[in-house]
C-alpha positions as CSV (number, residue, x, y, z in Angstrom):
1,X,85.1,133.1,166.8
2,X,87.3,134.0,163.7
3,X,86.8,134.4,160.1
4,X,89.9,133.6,157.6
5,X,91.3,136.3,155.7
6,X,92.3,136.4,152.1
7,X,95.9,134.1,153.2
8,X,93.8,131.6,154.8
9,X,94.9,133.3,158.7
10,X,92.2,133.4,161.2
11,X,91.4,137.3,162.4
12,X,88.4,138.3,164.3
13,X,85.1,138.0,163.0
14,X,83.2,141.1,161.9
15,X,86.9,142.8,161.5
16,X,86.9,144.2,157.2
17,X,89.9,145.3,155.7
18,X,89.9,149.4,155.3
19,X,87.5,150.3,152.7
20,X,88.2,153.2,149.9
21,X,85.3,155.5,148.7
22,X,85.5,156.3,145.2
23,X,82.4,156.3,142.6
24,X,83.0,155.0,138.9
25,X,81.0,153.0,137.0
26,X,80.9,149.3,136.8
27,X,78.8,146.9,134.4
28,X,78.2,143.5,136.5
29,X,77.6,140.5,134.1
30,X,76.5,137.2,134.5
31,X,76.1,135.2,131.1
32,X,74.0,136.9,128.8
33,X,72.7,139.3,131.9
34,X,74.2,142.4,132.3
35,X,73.5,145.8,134.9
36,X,75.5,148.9,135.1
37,X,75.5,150.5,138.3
38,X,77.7,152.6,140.6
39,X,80.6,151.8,143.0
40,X,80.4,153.3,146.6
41,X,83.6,151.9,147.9
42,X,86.7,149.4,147.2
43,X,89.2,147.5,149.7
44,X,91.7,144.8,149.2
45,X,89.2,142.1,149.1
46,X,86.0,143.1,147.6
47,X,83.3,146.4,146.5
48,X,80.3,147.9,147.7
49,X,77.6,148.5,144.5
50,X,74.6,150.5,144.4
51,X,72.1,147.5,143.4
52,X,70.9,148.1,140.0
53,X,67.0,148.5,139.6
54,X,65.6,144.8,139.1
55,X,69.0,142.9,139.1
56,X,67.7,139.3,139.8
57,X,71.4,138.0,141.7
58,X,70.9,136.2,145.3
59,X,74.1,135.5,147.6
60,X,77.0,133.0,146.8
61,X,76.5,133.4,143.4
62,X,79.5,134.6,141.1
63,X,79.5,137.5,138.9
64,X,82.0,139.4,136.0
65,X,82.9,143.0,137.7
66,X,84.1,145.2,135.3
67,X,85.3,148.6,136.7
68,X,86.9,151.5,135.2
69,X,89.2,153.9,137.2
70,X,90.5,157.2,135.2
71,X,91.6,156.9,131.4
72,X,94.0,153.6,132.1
73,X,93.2,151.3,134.6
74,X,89.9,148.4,133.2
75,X,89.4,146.0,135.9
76,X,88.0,143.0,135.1
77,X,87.1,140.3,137.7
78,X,85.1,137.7,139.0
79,X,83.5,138.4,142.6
80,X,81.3,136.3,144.4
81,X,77.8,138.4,146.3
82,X,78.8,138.4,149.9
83,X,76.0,141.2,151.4
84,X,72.2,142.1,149.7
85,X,69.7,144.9,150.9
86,X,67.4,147.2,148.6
87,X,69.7,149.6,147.9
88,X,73.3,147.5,148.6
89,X,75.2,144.5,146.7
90,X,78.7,143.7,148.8
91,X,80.8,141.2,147.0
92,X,83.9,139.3,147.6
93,X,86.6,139.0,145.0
94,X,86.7,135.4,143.6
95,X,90.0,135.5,141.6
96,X,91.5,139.1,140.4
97,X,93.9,138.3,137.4
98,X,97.4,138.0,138.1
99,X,98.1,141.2,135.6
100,X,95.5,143.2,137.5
101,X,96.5,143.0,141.2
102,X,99.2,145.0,141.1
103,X,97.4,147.9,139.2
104,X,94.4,147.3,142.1
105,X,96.8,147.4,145.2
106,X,98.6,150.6,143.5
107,X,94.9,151.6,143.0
108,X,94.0,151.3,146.8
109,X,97.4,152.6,148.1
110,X,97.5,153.0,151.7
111,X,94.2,151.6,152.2
């Protein structure tokens, strides 16, 4: 069985892109709602958050990201929740800017 990846091509289910561990902070909105928590890790096609205490989101839904890495680089991006647990939020990217991917691949590097 096969999931797609982010080019629509089947790989094999359970396979994840190469995920990047770096902590910042990151304020995740959702109309007048907002939570700042932490970010445990990054890859090419979504983030791991630490959940915020009482942040009311369920799966499928789509939230504002809006990460901060260093003094330059403000990511802001909708993501879609993929993964919940107590402690966990995993989200998918929905749609990362045009003018922001290349600063996020750059970001990632070899990962």
């Amino acid at each position: 069985m096969s999931d797609e990846n982010d080019h629509g091509q089947p790989q094999p289910r359970g396979m994840r892109h190469a995920r990047m561990r770096i902590e910042t902070a990151v304020l995740v909105s959702r109309g007048a709602e907002s939570f700042p928590t932490e970010l445990e890790d990054i890859s090419a096609t979504g983030v791991l958050l630490r959940r915020p205490r009482d942040w009311p989101g369920r799966e499928h839904e789509t939230w504002i990201l809006d990460m901060i890495f260093g003094h330059d680089l403000h990511i802001h991006m909708e993501a879609t929740v993929a993964r919940l647990s107590a402690d966990w939020i995993g989200l998918a990217y929905s749609r990362i800017p045009e003018h922001k991917q290349t600063a996020l691949w750059n970001l990632l590097g070899g990962y």
